[in-house]
N, C-alpha and C positions, 0 to 999 in steps of 0.2 A: 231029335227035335222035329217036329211034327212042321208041314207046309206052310202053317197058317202063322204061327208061334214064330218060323224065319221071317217072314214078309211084314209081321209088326216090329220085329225088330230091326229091320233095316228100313222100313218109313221112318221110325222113331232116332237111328244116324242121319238120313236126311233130311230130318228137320233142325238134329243140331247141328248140321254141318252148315246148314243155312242160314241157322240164327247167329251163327261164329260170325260168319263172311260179313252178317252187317252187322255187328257190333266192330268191326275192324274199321269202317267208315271209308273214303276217299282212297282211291290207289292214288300214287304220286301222276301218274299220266292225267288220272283224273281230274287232280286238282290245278296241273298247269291247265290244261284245255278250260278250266273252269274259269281261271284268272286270266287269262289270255282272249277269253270269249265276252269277259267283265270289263278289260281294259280296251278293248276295240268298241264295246258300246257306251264307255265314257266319254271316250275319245271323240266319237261320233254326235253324241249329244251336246259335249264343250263346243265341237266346230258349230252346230248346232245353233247354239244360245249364241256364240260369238256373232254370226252373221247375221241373227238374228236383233241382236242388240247392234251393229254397226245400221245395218240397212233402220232401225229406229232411228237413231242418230242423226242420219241422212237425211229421214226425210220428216223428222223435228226442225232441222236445220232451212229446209225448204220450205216448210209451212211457218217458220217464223220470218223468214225473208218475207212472204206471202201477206203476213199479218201487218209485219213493219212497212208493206210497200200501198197496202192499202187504208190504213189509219194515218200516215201521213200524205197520201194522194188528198185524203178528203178536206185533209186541212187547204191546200195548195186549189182544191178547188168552191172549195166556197170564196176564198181571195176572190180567183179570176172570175168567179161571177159577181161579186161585186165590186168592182174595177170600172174604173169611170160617174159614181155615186156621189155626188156633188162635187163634180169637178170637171174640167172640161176633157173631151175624147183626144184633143190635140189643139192645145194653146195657140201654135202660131197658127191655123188655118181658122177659130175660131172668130168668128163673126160676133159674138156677143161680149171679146174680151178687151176691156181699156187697155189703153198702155202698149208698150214696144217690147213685146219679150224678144224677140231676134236683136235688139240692140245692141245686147253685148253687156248691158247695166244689169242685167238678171241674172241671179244665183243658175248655176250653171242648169241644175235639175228640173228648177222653175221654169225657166226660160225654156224648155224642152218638154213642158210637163204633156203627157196622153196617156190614156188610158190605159193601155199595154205598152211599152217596149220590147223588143225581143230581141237578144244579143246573141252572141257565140261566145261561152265562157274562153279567155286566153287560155291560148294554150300554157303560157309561162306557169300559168296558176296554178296548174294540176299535175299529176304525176307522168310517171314516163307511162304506167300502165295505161293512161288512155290510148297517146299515141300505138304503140305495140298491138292494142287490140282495135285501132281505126275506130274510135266512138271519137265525137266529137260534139259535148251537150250545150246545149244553150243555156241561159238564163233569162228569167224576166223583171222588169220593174210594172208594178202597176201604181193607179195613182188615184185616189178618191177618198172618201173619209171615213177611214177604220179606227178613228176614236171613238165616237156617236153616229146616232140615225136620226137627230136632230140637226136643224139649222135653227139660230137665235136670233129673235127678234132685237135689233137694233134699235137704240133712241136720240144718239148723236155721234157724230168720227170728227174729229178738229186734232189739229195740229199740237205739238207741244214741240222742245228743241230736241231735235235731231231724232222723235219719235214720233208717232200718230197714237190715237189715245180712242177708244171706241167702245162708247157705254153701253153695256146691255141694260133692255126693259129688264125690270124686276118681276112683277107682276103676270110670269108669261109662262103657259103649257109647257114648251119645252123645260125651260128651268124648275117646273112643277116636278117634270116626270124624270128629269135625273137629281131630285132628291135635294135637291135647293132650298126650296123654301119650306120643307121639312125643319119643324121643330128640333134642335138640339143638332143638327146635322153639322157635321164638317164641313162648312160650306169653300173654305180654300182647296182642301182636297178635290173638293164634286169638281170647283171649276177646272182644277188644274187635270183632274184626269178628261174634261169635254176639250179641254184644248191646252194637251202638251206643251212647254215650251220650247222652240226651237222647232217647229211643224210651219209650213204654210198654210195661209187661210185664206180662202175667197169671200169677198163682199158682194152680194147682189145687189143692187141698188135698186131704188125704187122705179126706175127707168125699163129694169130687166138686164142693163150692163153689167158685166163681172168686173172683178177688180182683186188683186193678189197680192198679197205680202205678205214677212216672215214673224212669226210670233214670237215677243222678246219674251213678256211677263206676263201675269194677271192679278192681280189684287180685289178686293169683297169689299173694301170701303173707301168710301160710303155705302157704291153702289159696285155692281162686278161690272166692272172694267178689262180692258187687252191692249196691252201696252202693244206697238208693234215698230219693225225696225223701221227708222226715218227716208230708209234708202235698201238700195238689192232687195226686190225694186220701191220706187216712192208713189205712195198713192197722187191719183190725181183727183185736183178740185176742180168745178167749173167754171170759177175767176179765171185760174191759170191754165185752161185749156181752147186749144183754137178748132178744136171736131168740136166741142158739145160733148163731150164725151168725161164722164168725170163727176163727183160726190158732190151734196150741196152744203153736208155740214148738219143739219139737222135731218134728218135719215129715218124719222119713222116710218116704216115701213121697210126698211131693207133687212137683210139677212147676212145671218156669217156663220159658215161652219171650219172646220177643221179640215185640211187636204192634207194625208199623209203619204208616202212614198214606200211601197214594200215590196223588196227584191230577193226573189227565190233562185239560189245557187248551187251549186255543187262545191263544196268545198272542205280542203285537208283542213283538219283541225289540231294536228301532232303540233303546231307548236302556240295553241290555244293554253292556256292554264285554267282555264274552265273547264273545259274538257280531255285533260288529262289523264282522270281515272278511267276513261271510257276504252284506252287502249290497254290491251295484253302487253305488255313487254316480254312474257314469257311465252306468248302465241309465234305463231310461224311468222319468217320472215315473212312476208309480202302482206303481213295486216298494216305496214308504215304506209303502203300505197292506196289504205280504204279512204274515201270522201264518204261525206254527207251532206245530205240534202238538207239546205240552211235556210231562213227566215230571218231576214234584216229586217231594219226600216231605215232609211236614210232621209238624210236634212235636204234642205232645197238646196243646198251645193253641190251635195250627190254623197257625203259621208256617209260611212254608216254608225249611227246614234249610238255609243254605247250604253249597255247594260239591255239590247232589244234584239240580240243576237236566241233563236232558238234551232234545237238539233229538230228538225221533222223527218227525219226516216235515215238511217246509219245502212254504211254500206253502198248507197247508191253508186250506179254504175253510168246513169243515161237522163235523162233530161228534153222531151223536145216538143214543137208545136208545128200546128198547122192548123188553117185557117178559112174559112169561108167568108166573101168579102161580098160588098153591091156596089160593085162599078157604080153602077145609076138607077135611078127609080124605072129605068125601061129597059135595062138586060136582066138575064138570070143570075139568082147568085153564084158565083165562080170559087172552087177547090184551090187553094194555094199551100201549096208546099215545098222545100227544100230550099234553094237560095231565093224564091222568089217573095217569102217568107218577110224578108227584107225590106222587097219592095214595101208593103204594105203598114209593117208592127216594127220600122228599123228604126232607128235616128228620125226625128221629126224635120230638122233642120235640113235632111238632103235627100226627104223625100219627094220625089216629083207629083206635078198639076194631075188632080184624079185618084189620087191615093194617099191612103192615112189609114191609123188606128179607128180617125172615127166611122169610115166603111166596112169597118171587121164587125162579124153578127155572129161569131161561131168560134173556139177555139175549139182545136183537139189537140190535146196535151197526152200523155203518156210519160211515167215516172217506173223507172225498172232500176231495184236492185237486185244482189246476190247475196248467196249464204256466207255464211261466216269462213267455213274451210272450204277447200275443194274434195270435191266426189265425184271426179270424171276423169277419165286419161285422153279424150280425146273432144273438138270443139264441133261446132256447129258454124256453116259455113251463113255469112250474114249476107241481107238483103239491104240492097240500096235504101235510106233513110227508114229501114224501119227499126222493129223492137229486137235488141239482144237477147240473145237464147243461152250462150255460155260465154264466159271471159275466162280467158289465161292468166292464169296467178302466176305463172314463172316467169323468166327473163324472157323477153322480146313476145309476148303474149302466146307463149307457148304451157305445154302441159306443168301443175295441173290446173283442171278450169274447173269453174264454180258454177253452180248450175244459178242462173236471171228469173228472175219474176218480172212480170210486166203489170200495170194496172193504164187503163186509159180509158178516156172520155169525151165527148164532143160537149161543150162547157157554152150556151147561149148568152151574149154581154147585153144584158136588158135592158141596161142604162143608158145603152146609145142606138136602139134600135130605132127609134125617128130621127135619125140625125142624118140628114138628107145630104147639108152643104158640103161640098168637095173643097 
């Protein structure tokens, strides 16, 4: 066999010794290391997607705290800027108000009524987690007319038993523009929604004097009429008055609107039955300890009205204000914060000579909740009266903690910024 004739014959074995080998496929070594190399980069992309989809979660969780703490901040601050809107900045130091609200004869809320109040929610009221994590939120009452942005032209107020009786002009702009004298209108509804029953009202008199009472009824005929209570507190005449001070009975020209009372809270709602679906039962323990951030309105007693309850931001954690006030027409205005808060937006009745509600020109409110679960093993150490950063969802406000949003604002009260008298 010739050199040439051997060397095609053994290229021609090792080509089928080659094509054998891969028709055979995978050696078993092969194919672990194959699976083995396949299940470490599953593994890796599961861990992966996992952390990837928690830290989602997380920070869903945070931007809806974020969302919920600013759509209801905004409601909370258009209140407090209009607070004090046909009503007086604080009652008992009012110069232009008839009557004796300090007497004692006055629905408690009345007799107290200013344009901010600002309280320390009880502690009783709220859960153990506040204490545990040292928050301690205020609440406020304001007071002005968040029925209408009208005052009604009056055409006479007289006596009837054991009520006052107070005709409105028919023929008058405001009654135009909330729909009154509209063909075919509801005219019981229109009135009843300008002036609730069971709200306070102020009278202007044609003098410039104010005058308060509670409103019982209203009725449309003949004419739209406001029945109001005979007493807590009784109007006054100026027969039966020894100032001059007081109604003559035929009143055109005075005015009367609607003064309502709205107090924003923190408060548990677990044993609300309106609000029942709103909790987990199947969520973690420590969802029984969430408050939320609430919208009353209360009567001139200081009730709160039922069926005027609303939820404005779930979760809330904090609640607080502070203030810029004008001592006087000839200092600057002055920063008040922390207990001295008090002095100024506290109880009307045991604030001292030089201070009140109606010196307040400025609120700065800040409203801070937290996410739903916790995503943190460890807290954020807090500053004297300021805004929370993390709270302790476990017992004694320890791990885990939920991570706080904060929203805030300096809030200018325009409705008393000429209100000079101390």
């Amino acid at each position: 066999m010739s050199t040439r004739l051997a060397a095609t014959l053994a290229g021609s074995r090792t080509a089928r010794d080659a094509a054998k080998r891969r028709a055979r496929g995978f050696t078993l070594v092969e194919l672990m290391a194959s699976l083995a190399g396949g299940m470490a980069l599953a593994v890796t992309v599961f861990l992966l997607a996992k952390h990837t989809s928690s830290l989602y979660q997380r920070e869903t969780r945070a931007a809806s705290a974020t969302l919920g703490s600013v759509v209801g901040f905004e409601r909370l601050r258009a209140d407090i800027a209009r607070a004090g809107f046909m009503a007086s900045p604080n009652i008992r130091r009012d110069p232009f108000v008839c009557g004796s609200p300090s007497s004692g004869s006055w629905p408690a809320l009345l007799g107290s009524l200013s344009s901010i109040w600002i309280q320390d929610t009880p502690s009783s009221s709220l859960p153990a987690f506040f204490a545990d994590n040292h928050i301690a939120p205020q609440q406020i009452i304001m007071a002005g007319n968040y029925s209408s942005a009208e005052a009604f032209p009056i055409r006479a107020v007289y006596a009837q038993t054991n009520v006052f009786v107070v005709s409105l002009q028919v023929a008058t702009g405001p009654l135009s523009r909330i729909g009154y004298n509209s063909t075919g209108a509801d005219k019981q509804a229109i009135l009843d929604a300008a002036f609730p029953a069971g709200r306070a009202v102020r009278i202007v008199d044609k003098s410039g004097r104010h005058h308060y009472a509670t409103l019982q009824s209203t009725a449309i005929s003949p004419d739209p009429t406001l029945t109001l209570k005979g007493s807590a507190p009784a109007l006054t005449f100026r027969g039966s008055s020894t100032s001059g001070c007081g109604l003559t009975g035929e009143e055109t020209g005075a005015m009367i609107n609607t003064v309502n009372f709205i107090r924003y809270s923190l408060v548990n709602l677990s044993s609300d039955a309106n609000y029942k679906p709103i909790f987990d039962t199947q969520g973690p323990s420590y969802d029984a300890n969430r408050v939320e951030l609430v919208r009353d309105e209360l009567d001139p007693t200081g009730a709160a009205i039922s069926g005027t309850r609303e939820l404005i931001a779930e979760y809330a954690v904090d609640l607080r204000f502070r203030l810029t006030v004008a001592p006087s027409q000839r200092t600057a205005l002055q920063y008040v914060q922390g207990a001295a808060v008090a002095q100024w937006a506290g109880d009307p009745a045991t604030l001292s000579a030089g201070k009140g509600p109606q010196l307040v020109r400025e609120v700065q409110t800040w409203l801070s909740v937290r996410s739903r679960e916790a995503d943190r093993t460890s807290g954020v150490t807090l500053t004297s009266d300021g805004p929370v950063y993390r709270v302790g969802l476990g017992s004694g406000g320890t791990t885990p903690f939920a991570r706080v949003r904060s929203v805030q604002a300096r809030i200018a009260l325009q409705n008393q910024i000429g209100v000079t008298w101390q």
